[in-house]
C-alpha positions as CSV (number, residue, x, y, z in Angstrom):
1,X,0.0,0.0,0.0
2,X,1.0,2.7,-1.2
3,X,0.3,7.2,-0.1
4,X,1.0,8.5,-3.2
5,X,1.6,11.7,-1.4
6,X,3.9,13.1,-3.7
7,X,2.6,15.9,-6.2
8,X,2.9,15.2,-10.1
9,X,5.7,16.6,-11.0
10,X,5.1,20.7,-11.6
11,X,1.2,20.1,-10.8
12,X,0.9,18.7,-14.4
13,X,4.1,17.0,-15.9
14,X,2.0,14.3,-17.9
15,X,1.7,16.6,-20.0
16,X,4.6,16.5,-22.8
17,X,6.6,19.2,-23.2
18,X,7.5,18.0,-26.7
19,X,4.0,18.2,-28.1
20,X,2.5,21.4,-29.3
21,X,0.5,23.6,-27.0
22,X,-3.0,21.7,-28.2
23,X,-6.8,23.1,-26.6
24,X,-5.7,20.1,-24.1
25,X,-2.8,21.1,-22.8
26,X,-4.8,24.1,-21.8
27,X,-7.4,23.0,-20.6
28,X,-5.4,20.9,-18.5
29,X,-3.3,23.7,-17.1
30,X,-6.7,25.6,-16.0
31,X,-7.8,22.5,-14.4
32,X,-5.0,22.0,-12.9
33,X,-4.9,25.7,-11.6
34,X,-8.1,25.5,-10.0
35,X,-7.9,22.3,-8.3
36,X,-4.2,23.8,-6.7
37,X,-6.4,26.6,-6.0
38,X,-8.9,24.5,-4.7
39,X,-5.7,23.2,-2.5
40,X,-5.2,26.4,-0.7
41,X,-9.0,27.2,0.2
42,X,-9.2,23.5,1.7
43,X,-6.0,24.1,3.5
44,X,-7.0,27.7,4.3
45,X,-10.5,26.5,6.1
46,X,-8.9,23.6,8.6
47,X,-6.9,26.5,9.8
48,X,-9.7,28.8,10.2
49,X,-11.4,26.0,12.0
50,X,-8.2,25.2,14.2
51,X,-8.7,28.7,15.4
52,X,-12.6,28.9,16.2
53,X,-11.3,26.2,18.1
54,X,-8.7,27.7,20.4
55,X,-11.2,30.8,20.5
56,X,-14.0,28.5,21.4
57,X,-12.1,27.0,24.3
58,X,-10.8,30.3,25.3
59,X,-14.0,31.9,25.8
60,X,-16.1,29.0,26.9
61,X,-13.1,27.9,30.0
62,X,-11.5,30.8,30.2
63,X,-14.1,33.6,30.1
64,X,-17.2,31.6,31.1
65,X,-19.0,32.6,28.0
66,X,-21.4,30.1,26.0
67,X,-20.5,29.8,22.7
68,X,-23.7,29.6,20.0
69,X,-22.2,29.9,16.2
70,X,-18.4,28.7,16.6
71,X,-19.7,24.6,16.9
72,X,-21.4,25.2,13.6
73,X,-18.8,26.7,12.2
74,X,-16.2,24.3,12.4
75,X,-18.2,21.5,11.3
76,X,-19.1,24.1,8.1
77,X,-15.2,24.8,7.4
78,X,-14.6,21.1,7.6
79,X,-16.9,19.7,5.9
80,X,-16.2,22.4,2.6
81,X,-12.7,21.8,3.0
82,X,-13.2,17.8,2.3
83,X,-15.4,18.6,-0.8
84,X,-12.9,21.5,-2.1
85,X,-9.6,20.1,-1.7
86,X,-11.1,16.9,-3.3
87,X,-9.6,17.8,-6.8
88,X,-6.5,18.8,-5.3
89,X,-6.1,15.8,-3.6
90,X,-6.8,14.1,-6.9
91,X,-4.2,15.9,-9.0
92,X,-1.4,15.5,-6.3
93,X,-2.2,11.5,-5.8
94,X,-2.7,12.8,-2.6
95,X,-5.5,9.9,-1.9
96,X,-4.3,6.2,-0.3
97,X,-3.2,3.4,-3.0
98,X,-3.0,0.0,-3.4
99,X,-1.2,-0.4,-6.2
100,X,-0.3,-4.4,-5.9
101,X,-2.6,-5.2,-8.9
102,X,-1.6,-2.6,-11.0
103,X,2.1,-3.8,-10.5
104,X,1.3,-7.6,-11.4
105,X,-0.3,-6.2,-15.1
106,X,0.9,-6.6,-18.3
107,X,1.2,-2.8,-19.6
108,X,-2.2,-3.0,-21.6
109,X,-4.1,-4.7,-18.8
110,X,-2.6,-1.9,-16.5
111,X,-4.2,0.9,-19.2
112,X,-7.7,-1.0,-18.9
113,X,-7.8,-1.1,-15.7
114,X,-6.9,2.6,-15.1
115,X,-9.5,3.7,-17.6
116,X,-11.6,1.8,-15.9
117,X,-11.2,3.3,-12.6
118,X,-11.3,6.9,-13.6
119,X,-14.4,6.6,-15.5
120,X,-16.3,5.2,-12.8
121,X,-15.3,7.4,-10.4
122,X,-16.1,10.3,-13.1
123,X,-19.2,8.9,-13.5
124,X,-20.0,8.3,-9.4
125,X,-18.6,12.0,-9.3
126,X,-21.2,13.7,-11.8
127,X,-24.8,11.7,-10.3
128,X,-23.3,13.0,-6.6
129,X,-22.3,16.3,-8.5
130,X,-26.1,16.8,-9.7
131,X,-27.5,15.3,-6.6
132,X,-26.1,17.8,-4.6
133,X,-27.1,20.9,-6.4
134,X,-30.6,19.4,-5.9
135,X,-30.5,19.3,-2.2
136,X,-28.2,22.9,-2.5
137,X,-30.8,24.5,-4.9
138,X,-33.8,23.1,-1.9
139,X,-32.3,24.6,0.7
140,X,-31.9,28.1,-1.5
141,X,-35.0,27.9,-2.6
142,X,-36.6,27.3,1.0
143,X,-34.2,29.4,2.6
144,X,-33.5,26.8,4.9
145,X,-31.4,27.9,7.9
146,X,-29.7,25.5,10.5
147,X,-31.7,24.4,13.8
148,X,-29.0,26.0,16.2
149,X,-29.1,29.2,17.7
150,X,-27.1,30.2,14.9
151,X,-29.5,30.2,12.3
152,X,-27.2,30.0,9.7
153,X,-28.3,29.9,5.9
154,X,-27.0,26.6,4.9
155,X,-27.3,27.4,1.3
156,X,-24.3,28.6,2.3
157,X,-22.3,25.6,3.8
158,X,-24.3,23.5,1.3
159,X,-22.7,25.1,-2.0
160,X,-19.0,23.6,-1.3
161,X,-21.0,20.2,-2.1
162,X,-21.6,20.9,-5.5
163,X,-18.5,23.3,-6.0
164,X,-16.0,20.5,-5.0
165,X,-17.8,17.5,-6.6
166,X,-18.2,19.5,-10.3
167,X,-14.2,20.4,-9.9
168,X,-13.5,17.0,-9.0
169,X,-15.5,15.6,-12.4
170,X,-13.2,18.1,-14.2
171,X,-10.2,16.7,-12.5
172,X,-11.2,13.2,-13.4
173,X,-12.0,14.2,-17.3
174,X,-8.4,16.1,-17.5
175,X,-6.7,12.4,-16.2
176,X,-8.4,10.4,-18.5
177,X,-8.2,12.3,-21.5
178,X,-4.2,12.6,-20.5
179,X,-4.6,8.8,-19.8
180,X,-6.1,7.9,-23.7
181,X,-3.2,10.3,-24.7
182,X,-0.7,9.0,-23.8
183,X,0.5,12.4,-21.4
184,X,0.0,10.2,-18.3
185,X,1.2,6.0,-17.2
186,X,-1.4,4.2,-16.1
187,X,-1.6,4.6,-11.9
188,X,1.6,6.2,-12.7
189,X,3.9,3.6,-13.7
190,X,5.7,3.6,-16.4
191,X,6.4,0.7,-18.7
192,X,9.3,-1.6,-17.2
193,X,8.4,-0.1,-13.8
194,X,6.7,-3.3,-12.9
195,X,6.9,-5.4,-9.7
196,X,9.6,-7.5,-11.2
197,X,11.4,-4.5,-12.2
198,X,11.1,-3.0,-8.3
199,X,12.3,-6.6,-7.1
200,X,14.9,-6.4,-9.3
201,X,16.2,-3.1,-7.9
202,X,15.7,-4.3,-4.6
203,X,17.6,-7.0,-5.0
204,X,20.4,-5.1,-6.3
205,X,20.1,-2.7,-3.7
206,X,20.3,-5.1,-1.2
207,X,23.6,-6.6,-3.2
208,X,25.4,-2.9,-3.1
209,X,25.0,-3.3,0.1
């Protein structure tokens, strides 16, 4: 198992340097821009939750003052920040891997089964994508506030729903179109980068030694 942690090399490296600048390439590179952008909202809202937080604790044990909107609040920020820094996550790899079958495949089973993946999770992405607008576009509609002292308008809250789900669908359509072009390996490995390559350098590794 496998993080994946690491970003793509300059955000976007599939793409080929040596090919000319096609309407893909750019559309890749504004993906690609708003989903590192979606990166630094996400990362920008867990802080701003991890201080309502300390100012929660501050004035409910240190001042003796109830607190009514700060609960809601965090729960808002972290909530958006999962469904924006979705694509980001996306883009960078950033999501867990298990990667043990797509070691053990012959290069074209290894292609087949990425396109596979990506287009199902595209596809999961675009029903939850609409779904969600739905239930956003009700509680607009309805003007539907929360049922806390608060009274917050949760079209507000609701909207990173939608939002983060419709940039992750773009996400997923720039990686498969880079995947059927060639601008991107399969999961990321390269051809020859199989697990009997990695043994191999493992075992030469452990030889050097």
């Amino acid at each position: 198992m496998a993080s994946g942690g690491a970003p793509r090399r300059a955000a976007r490296q599939q793409l080929n340097p040596d090919r000319s600048d096609s309407a893909l390439d750019r559309f890749a590179r504004a993906v690609t821009t708003l989903s590192q952008l979606c990166g630094f909202i996400a990362a920008g809202l867990v802080a701003l939750a991890v201080v309502i937080v300390c100012q929660m604790v501050f004035v409910r044990y240190m001042l003796n003052h109830s607190t009514i909107w700060q609960t809601d609040f965090i729960t808002y920020c972290i909530t958006a920040a999962t469904f924006i820094g979705s694509p980001y996550v996306l883009m960078t790899r950033g999501h867990v891997n298990v990667n043990v079958l797509p070691l053990h495949l012959a290069p074209r089973g290894r292609f087949v089964l990425a396109l596979f993946a990506a287009s199902t999770s595209a596809a999961f992405c675009i029903v939850m994508a609409v779904m969600t607008f739905l239930f956003w576009k009700e509680a607009w509609d309805n003007r539907w506030v929360s049922d806390t002292m608060w009274r917050a308008r949760l079209w507000i809250p609701y909207s990173s729903m939608p939002i983060g789900l419709g940039l992750l669908t773009l996400q997923y359509v720039v990686d498969i179109a880079c995947l059927v072009t060639g601008r991107e390996a399969p999961f990321g490995i390269d051809d020859g980068d199989d697990a009997a390559a990695r043994t191999a350098r493992a075992a030469r590794a452990e030889l050097s030694e």
